[in-house]
C-alpha positions in Angstrom: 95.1 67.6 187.9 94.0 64.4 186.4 91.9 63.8 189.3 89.3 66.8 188.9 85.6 65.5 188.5 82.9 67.5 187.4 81.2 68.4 190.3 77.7 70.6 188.7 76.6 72.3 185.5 74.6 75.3 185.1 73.6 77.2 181.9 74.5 80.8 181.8 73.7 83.3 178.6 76.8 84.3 177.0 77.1 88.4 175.6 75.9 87.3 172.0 72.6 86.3 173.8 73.3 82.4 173.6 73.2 80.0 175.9 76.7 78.3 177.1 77.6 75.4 179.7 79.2 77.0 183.3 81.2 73.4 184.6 82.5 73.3 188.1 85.4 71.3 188.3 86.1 69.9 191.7 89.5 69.0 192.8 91.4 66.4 194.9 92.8 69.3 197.6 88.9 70.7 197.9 89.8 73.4 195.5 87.3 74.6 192.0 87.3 76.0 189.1 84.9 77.2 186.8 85.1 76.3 183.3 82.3 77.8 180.6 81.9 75.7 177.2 79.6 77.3 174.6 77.1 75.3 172.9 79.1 73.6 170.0 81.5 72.4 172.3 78.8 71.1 174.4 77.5 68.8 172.0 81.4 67.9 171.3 82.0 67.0 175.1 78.4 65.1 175.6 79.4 63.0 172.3 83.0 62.4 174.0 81.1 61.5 177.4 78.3 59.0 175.8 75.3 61.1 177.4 72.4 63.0 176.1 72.1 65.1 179.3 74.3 67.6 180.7 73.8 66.7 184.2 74.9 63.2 183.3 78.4 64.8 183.1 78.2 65.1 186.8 80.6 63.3 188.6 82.4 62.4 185.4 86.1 63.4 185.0 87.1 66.4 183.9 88.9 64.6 180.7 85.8 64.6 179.0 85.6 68.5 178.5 89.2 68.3 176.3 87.5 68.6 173.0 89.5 71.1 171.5 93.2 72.7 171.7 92.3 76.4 172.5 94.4 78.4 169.9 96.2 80.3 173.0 97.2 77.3 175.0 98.9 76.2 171.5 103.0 76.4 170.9 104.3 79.1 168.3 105.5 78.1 165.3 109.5 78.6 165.6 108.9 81.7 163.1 106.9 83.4 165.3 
């Protein structure tokens, strides 16, 4: 997976009426995924990436977007 490049970006409104980043990753075997990164993060992955434009992402790999350590993607504690 360390190969996926960002392939486009899109804004899309989120249900609290805000505005959020749709990224479509592009793989090595031809496959995609879609990936959707509110506007906090945005500004977080832009900062990690050096640009000031969202479609300057394009292209880029898809390291950039790892900003934050989703809370369910985390290990349990052992007392949990």
């Amino acid at each position: 997976m360390n190969d996926a490049r960002i392939e486009s970006v899109r804004l899309t409104p989120t249900h609290d009426g805000e505005a959020a980043l749709v990224v479509t990753l592009r793989f090595a075997n031809g496959g995609r995924s879609n990936v959707q990164i509110e506007a906090e993060g945005m500004r977080r992955v832009m900062a990690r990436a050096g640009v000031s434009n969202a479609l300057d992402l394009i292209g880029r790999s898809w390291a950039v977007l790892d900003v934050a350590d989703p809370p369910f993607t985390g290990w349990a504690s052992k007392g949990e």
